[in-house]
C-alpha positions in Angstrom: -114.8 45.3 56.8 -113.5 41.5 55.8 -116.1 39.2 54.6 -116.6 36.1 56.2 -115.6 33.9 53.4 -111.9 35.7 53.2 -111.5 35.6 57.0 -112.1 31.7 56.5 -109.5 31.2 53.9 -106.9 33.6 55.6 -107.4 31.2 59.1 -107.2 27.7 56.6 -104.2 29.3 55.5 -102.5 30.0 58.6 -103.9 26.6 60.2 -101.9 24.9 56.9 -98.4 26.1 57.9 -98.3 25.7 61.3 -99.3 21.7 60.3 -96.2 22.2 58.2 -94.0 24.1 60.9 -95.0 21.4 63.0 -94.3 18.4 61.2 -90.1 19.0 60.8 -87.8 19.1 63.7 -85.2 20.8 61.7 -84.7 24.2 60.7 -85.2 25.4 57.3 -81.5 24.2 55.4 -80.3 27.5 54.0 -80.2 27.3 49.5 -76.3 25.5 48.6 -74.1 28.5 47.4 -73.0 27.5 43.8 -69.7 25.6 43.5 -67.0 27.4 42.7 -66.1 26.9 38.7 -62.6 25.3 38.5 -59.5 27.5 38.5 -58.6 28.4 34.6 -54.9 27.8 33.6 -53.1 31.3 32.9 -53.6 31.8 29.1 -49.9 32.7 27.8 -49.9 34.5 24.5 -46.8 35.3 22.7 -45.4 38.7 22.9 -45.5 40.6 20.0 -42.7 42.7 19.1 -43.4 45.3 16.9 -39.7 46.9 15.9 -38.9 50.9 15.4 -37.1 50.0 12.4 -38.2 49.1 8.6 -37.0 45.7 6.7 -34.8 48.4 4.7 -33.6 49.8 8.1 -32.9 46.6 9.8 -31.2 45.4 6.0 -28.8 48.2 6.4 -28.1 47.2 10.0 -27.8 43.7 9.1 -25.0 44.8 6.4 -23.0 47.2 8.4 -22.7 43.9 11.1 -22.1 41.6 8.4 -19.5 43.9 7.1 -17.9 44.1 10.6 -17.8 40.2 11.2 -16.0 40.0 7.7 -12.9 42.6 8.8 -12.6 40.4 11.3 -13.7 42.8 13.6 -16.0 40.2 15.7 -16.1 42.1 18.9 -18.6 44.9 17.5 -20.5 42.3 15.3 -21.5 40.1 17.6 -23.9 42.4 20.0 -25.2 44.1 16.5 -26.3 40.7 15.3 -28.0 39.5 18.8 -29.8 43.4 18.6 -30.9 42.6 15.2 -32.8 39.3 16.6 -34.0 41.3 19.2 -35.7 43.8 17.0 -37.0 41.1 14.5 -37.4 38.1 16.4 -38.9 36.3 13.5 -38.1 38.3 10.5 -36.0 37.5 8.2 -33.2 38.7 9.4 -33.8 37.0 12.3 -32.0 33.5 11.2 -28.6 34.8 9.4 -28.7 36.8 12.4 -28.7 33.7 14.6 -25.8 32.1 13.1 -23.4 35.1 12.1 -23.9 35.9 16.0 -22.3 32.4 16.3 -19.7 33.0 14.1 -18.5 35.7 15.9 -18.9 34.2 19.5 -17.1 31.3 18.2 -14.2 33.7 17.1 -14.0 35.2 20.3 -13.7 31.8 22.2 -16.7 32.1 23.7 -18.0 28.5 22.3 -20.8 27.9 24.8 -22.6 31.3 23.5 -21.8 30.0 19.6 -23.6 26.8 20.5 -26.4 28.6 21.7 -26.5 30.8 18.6 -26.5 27.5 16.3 -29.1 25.6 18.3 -31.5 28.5 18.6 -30.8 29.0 14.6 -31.7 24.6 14.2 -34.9 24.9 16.8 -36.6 27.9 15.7 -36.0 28.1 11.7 -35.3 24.2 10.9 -36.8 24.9 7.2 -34.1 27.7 7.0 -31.4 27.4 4.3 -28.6 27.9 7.3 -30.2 25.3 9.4 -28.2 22.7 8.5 -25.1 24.5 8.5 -26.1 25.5 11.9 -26.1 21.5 13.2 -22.7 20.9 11.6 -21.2 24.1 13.5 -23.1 23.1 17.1 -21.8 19.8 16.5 -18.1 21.2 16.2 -18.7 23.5 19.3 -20.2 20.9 21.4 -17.5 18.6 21.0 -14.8 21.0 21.6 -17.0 21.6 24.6 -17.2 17.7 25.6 -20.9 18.1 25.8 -21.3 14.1 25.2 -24.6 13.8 25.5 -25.4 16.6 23.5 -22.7 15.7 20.7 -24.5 12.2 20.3 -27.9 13.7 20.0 -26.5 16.8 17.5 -25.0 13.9 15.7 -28.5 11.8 15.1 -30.3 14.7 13.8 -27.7 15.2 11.4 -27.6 11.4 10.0 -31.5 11.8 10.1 -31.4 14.6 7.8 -31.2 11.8 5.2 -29.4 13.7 2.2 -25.5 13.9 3.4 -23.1 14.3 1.2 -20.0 12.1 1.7 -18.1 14.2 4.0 -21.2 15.5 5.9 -21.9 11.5 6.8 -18.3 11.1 7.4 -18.3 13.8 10.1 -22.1 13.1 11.5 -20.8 9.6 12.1 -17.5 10.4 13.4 -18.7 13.4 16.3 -21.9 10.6 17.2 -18.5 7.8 17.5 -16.7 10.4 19.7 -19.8 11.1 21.9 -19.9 7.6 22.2 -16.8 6.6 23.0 -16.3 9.3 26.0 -19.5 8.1 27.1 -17.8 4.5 27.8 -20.4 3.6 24.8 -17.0 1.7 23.0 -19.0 -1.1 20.9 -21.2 1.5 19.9 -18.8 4.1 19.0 -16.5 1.5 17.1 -19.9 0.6 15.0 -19.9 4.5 14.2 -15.9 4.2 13.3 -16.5 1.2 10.9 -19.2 3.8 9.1 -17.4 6.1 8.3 -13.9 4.3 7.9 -15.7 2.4 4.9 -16.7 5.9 3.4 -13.2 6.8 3.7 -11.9 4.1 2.4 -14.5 3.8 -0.3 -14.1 7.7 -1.6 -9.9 7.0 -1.0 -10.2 10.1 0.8 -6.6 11.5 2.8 -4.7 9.0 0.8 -2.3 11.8 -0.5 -1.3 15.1 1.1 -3.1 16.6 4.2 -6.4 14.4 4.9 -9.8 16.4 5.2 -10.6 18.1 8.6 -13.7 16.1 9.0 -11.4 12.9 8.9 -9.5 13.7 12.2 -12.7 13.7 14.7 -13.1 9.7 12.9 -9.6 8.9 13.2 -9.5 10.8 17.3 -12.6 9.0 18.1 -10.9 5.6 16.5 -8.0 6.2 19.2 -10.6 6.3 22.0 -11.9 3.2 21.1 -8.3 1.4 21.1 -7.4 3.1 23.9 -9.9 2.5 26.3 -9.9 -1.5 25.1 -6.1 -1.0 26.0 -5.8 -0.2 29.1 -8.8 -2.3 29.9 -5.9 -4.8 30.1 -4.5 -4.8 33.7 -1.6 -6.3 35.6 -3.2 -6.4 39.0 -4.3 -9.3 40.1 -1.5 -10.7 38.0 -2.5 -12.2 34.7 -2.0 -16.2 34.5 1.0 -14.7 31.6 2.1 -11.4 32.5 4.5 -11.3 29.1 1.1 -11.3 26.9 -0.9 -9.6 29.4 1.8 -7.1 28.4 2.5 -7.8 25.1 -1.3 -6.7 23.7 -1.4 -3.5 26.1 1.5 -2.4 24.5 -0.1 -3.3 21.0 -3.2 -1.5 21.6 -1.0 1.3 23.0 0.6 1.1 19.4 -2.6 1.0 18.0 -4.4 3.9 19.6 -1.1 6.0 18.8 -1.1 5.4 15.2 -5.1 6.7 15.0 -4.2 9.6 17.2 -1.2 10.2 14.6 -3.5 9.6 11.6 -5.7 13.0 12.9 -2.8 14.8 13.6 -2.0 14.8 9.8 -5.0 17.2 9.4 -2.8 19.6 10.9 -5.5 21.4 12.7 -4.2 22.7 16.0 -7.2 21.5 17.8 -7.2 18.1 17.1 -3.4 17.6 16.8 -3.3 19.3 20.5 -6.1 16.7 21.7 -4.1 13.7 19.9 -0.8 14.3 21.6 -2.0 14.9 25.2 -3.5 11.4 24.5 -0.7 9.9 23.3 1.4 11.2 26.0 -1.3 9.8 28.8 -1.3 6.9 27.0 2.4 6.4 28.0 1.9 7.9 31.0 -1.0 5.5 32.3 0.9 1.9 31.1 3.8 3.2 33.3 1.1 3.9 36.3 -0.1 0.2 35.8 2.9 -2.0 35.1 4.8 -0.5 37.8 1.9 -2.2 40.2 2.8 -6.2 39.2 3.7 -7.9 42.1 7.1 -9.7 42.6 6.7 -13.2 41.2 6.9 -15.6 43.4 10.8 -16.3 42.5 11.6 -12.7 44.7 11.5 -14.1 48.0 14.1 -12.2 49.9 13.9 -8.4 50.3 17.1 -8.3 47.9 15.1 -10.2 45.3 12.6 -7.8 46.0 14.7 -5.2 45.5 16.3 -6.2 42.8 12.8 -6.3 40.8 11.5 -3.3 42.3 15.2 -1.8 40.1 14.7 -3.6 37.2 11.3 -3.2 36.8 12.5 1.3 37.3 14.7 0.8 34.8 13.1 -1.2 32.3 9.8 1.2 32.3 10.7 4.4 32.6 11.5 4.4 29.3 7.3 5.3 29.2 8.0 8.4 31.1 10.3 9.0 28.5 8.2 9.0 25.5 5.1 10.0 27.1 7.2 13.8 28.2 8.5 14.0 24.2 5.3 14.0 23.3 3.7 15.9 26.0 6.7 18.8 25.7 5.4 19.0 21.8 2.1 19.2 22.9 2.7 22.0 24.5 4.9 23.8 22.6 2.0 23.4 19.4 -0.1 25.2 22.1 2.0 28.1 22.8 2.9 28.9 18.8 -0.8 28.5 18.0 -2.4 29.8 21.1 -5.1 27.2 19.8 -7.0 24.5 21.8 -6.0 26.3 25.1 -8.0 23.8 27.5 -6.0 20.7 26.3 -2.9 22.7 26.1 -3.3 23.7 29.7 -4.0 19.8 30.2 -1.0 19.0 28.6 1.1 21.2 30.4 -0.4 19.7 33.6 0.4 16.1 32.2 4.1 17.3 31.6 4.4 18.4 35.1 3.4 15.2 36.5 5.8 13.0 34.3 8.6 15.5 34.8 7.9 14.6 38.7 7.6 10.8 38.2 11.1 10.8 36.3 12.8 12.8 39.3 11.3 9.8 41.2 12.1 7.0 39.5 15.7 8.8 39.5 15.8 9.1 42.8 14.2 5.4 43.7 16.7 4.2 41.5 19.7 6.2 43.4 18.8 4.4 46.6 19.2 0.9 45.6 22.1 -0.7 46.5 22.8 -2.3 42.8 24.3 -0.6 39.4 22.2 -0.6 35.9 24.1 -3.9 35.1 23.1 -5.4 38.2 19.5 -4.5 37.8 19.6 -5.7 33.9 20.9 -8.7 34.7 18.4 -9.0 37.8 15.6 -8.3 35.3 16.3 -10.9 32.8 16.7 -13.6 35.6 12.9 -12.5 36.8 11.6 -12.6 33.0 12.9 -16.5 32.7 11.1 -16.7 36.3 7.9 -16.0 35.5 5.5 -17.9 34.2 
């Protein structure tokens, strides 16, 4: 039986939280759940490759590829030396690997994989001995690729490497010039030129016999620039005189000639092929564009008219003529060589479209009512005519 004291507490108690119940009109609010901890980025660790095969074993098999790339026999090296990197990703086979890999793929013709062999040989192992080989061999590849962009930032890296020797600087500054240039970049690119002209002419290198290899991207990249400064010399609107208008298109035609013919002395079939399909369009392009001046104001009868429109046929297509000499060699280099196949092929195109033009201009010419004397004499009449 309860005492009376603990049946007095037990009714306090209770009297003390019905007060309490009493005093809210709102229900209990249920405890916050936690909030949820942020969401962790993925940790990524790097794989670890563990390879089946000693450093002996994987010597030997670097050897027996090496041996293969030097018969020549590229085909089989090539997917022995990517295996190899596969294996030992960073071992130390991992880097001559890398770039004999390139080697090969560059012998097959397969450039864009050879750049990919260099660069990953320049990223990953820049401390390597074969490093810097590996720049000057993506930057030979990446032009041949006209990866501009790419060529100009290849080129930096290798002008920051800050111990060139003469003909390393020569050729840094020269590809950075030609990734310039192509780039529409042409003050820049003729700063570049300048550079490395004044090495050349400083060291008196390709003075006598065939010129260096590395001097034909500088002189090819020294045509760009006087080419593009050429034929940013138009006819149409008409100049205020059309006779010097014409006069220093022809001279920077002239010009960028003589730096195309200045890399063809290397001799190297990529370069020579690349110089005369320029030359050739350089010809082909003054034709285009002096064939669109306007009767002067002299021609005001549709004889005069037609009289200019002859003379001017006759005068000019003389261009055809020279650019298709040089175009035909072009492509006649390409096909003894079977080097330089893109600019060959572009050649070859060119070729085709002068070929064309000439029938044209033959054919034009046929259906004027004047003879070659006529149109001569026509011609010189205009040439006092204009202003």
């Amino acid at each position: 039986m309860l005492s009376s004291s603990f049946r007095f507490m037990s009714a306090r108690i209770l009297a003390f939280a019905v007060v309490l119940g009493g005093c809210t009109s709102r229900a209990p609010v249920p405890a916050r759940a936690p909030a949820p901890a942020p969401a962790r980025a993925p940790v990524e660790l790097a794989p670890i490759v563990v390879s089946p095969y000693s450093d002996a074993e994987l010597a030997a098999e670097f050897e027996r590829a090496r041996a293969l790339l030097l018969a020549d026999k590229v085909r089989e090296a090539a997917p022995l030396f990517d295996r190899l990197v596969r294996l030992a990703p960073d071992g130390e086979v991992a880097p001559p690997s890398l770039f004999n890999a390139g080697l090969a793929y560059e012998a097959l013709g397969d450039r864009p994989l050879a750049a990919e062999r260099y660069g990953e040989v320049a990223r990953r192992f820049p401390d390597h001995a074969l490093a810097r080989g590996a720049l000057f061999r993506l930057a030979r590849v990446t032009a041949a690729l006209e990866r501009w962009p790419e060529l100009v930032e290849v080129a930096r890296r290798l002008l920051r490497l800050g111990d060139l020797r003469v003909l390393e600087a020569i050729e840094a500054r020269g590809a950075l010039a030609l990734g310039l240039v192509e780039q529409d970049l042409v003050d820049e690119a003729a700063r570049q030129v300048t550079l490395a002209r004044d090495l050349i002419e400083a060291h008196r290198l390709g003075e006598a016999g065939k010129p260096p290899i590395e001097l034909a991207q500088v002189s090819f990249a020294l045509g760009e620039v006087r080419r593009r400064r050429s034929e940013a010399i138009t006819f149409v609107p008409a100049p205020a005189s059309f006779a010097d208008a014409l006069e220093r298109r022809c001279q920077g035609l002239l010009d960028a000639q003589s730096a195309y013919t200045e890399a063809m002395r290397s001799l190297d079939a990529h370069w020579s092929a690349m110089a005369g399909y320029r030359i050739g369009q350089l010809y082909k392009e003054l034709h285009r564009d002096v064939m669109q001046v306007p009767p002067p104001p002299s021609a005001d009868t549709p004889r005069k008219r037609q009289l200019f429109e002859g003379a001017m046929r006759l005068r000019y297509r003389v261009l055809l003529e020279k650019g298709q000499k040089m175009l035909a060699g072009t492509v006649r280099l390409g096909e003894r060589t079977g080097e330089a196949p893109a600019w060959a092929h572009r050649a070859r195109d060119a070729l085709r479209e002068i070929e064309l033009a000439l029938a044209e201009e033959q054919a034009a010419l046929a259906r004027l009512p004047f003879t070659e004397a006529e149109l001569s004499a026509a011609l010189d009449a205009l040439k006092a005519a204009r202003p």
